[in-house]
C-alpha positions as CSV (number, residue, x, y, z in Angstrom):
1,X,269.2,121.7,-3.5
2,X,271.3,119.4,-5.9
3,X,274.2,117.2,-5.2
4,X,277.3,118.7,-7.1
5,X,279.9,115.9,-7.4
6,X,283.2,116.2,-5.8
7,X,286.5,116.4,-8.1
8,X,288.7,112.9,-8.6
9,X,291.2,112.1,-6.1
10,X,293.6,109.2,-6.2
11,X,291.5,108.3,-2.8
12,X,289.1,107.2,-4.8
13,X,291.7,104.6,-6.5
14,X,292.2,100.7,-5.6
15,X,295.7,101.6,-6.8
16,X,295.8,103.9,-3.3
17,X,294.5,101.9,-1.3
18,X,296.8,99.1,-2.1
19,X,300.0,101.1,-1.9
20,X,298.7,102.1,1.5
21,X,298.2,99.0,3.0
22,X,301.1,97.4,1.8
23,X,303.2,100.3,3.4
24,X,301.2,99.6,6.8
25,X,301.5,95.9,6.4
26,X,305.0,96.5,6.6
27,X,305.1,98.7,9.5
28,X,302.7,96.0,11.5
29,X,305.1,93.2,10.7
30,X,307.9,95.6,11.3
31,X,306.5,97.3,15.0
32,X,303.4,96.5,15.8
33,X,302.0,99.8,14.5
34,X,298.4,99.0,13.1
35,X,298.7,102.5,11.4
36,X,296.0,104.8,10.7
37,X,292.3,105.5,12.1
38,X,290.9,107.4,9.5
39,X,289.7,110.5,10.6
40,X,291.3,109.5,14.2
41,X,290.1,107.6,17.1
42,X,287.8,110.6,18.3
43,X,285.4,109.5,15.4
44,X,285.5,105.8,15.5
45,X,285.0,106.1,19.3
46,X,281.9,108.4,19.1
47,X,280.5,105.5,17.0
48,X,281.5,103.1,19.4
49,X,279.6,104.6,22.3
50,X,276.5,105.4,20.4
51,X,276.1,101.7,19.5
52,X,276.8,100.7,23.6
53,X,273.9,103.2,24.5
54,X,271.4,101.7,22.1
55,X,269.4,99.3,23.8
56,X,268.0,97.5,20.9
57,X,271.7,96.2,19.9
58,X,272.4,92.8,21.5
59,X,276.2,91.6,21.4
60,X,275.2,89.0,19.1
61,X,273.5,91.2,16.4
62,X,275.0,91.3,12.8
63,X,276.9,94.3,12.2
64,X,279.1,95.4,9.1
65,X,282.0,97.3,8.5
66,X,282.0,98.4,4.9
67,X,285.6,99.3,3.7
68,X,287.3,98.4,7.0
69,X,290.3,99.1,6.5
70,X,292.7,97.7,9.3
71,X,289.4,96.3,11.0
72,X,290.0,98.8,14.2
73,X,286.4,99.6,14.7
74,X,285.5,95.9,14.8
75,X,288.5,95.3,16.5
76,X,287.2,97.5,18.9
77,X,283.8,96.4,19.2
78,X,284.9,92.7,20.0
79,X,286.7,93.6,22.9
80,X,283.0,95.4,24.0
81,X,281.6,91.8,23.8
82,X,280.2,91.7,20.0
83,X,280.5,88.3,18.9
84,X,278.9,88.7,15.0
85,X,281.3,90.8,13.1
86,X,282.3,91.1,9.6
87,X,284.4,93.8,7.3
88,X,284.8,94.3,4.2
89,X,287.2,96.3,1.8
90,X,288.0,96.2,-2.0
91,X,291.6,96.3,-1.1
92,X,292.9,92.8,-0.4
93,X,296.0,94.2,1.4
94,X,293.5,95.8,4.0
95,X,291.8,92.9,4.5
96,X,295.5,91.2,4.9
97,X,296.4,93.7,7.4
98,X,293.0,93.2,9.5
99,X,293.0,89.4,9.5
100,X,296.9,89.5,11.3
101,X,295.8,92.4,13.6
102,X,292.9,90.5,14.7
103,X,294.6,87.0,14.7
104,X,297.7,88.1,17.2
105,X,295.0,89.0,19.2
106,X,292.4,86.1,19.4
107,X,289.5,87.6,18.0
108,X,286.5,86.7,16.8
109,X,286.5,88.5,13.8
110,X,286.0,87.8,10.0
111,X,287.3,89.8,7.1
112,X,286.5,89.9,3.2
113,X,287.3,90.9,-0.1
114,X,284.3,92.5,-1.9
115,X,283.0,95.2,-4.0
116,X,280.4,97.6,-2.7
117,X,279.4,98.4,-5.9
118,X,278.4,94.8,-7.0
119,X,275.0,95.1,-6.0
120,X,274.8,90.5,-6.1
121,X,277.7,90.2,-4.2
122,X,276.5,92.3,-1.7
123,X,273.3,90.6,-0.8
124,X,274.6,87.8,-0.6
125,X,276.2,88.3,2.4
126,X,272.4,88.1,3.9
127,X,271.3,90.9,6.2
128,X,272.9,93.3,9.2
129,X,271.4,95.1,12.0
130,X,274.0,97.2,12.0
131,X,275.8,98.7,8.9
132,X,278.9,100.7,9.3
133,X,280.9,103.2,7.2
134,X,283.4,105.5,8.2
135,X,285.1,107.8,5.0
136,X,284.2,104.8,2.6
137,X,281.3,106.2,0.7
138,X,283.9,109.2,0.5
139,X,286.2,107.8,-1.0
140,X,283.8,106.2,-4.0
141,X,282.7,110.0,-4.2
142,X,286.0,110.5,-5.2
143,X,286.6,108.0,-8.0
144,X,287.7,109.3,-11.3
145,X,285.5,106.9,-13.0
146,X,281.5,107.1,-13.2
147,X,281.8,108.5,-9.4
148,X,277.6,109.1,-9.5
149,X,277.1,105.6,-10.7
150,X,278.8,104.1,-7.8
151,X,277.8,106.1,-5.5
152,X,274.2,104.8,-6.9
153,X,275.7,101.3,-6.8
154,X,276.3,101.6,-3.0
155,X,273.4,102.9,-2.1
156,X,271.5,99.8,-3.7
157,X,274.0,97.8,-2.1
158,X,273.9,99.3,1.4
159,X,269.7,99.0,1.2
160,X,270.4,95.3,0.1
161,X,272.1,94.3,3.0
162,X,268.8,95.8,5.5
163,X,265.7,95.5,6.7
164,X,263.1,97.1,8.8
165,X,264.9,96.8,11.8
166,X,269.1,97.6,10.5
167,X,270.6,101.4,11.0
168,X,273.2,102.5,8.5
169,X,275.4,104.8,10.1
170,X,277.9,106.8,8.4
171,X,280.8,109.1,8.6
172,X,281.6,111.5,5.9
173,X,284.2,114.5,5.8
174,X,283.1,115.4,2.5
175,X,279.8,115.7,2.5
176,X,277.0,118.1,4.9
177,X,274.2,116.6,6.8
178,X,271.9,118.0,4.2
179,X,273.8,116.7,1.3
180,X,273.9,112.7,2.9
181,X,269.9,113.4,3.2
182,X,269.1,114.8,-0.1
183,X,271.6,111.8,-1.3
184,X,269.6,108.9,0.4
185,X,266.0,110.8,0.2
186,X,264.7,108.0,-2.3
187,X,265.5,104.8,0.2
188,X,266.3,106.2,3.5
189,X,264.9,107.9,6.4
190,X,267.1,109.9,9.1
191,X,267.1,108.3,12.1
192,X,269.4,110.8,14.1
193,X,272.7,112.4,13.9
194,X,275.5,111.6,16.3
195,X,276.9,115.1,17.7
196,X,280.6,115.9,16.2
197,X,282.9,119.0,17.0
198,X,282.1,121.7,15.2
199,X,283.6,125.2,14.5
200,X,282.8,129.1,13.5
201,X,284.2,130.6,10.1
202,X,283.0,133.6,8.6
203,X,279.6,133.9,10.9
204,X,279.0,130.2,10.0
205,X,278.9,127.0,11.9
206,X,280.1,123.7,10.5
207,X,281.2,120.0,11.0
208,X,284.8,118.7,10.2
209,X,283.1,115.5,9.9
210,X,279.1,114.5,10.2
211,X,277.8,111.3,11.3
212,X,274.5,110.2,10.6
213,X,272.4,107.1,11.6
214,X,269.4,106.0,8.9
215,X,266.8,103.4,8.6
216,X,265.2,101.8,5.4
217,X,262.3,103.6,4.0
């Protein structure tokens, strides 16, 4: 099986991303509305659960949120008690929006600018136990430019920021649990897949979106 790269999308643009996030700064400012959850609070809360059932997470692990968007996730893993949480996104605006989300409501949260394809600027941020991404590694999939060499680039970076003892867990819409395997065969090991709604077309079963967890090989 080979992976067949996806078509371009402006998704996959920082010019998107920034447009985006300057429309939901506005509407923040404007109403309060933190604006969207991508692919809805049903997914982010299936992560959040599976991390409060693992009992090798302590509230005071590292743990990661790699293109966090408006920092919800996090957002809502500080109000479960964790204390030792950082995103990150390439868009400065979504950073913008998560640092006044999370400042109005007195949490112990940091944000930061950075590219998950800059394999040095990545480890520096030293290592996580957990590592978090929800549509992100999509949405480099989807980058008109050298998509396959980024999509190499985060992986590298992602592997850079664990050890033994981190999980990477991720949520893609575009891609199959066999595909995110065969995609991280060379420097990751499935650890489990968190169960997600499926559906029946044409004889065939399928996943509007899979989540994974891995470990480092």
């Amino acid at each position: 099986m080979s992976i067949e790269e996806l078509d371009s999308s402006e998704l996959g643009t920082m010019e998107y991303w920034e447009t985006s996030y300057s429309r939901e700064i506005y509407n923040y400012n404007r109403n309060g509305d933190v604006g969207e959850i991508w692919f809805d609070e049903d997914s982010q809360n299936r992560i959040i659960t599976w991390i409060l059932k693992q009992d090798s997470i302590e509230e005071d692990d590292r743990i990661i949120d790699l293109g966090c968007g408006n920092g919800m996730l996090l957002i809502e893993l500080a109000q479960e008690g964790y204390n030792n949480l950082l995103g990150v996104d390439y868009s400065p605006k979504a950073v913008q929006l998560a640092n006044s989300i999370k400042n109005d409501r007195k949490l112990n949260i940091q944000y930061a600018v950075a590219d998950l394809t800059n394999l040095e600027e990545m480890k520096k941020l030293g290592i996580f136990k957990i590592v978090h991404d929800k549509g992100t590694y999509d949405a480099i999939s989807l980058c008109p430019d050298n998509s396959k060499q980024k999509r190499d680039l985060y992986i590298n970076s992602v592997l850079n920021i664990m050890d033994e003892k981190s999980l990477f867990i991720i949520t893609s819409c575009n891609w199959t649990e066999d595909e995110l395997i065969l995609s991280f065969v060379d420097k990751f090991l499935k650890k489990c897949t968190i169960p997600t709604p499926s559906f029946k077309f044409g004889g065939k079963v399928g996943n509007v979106v899979t989540s994974m967890v891995f470990t480092k090989k």
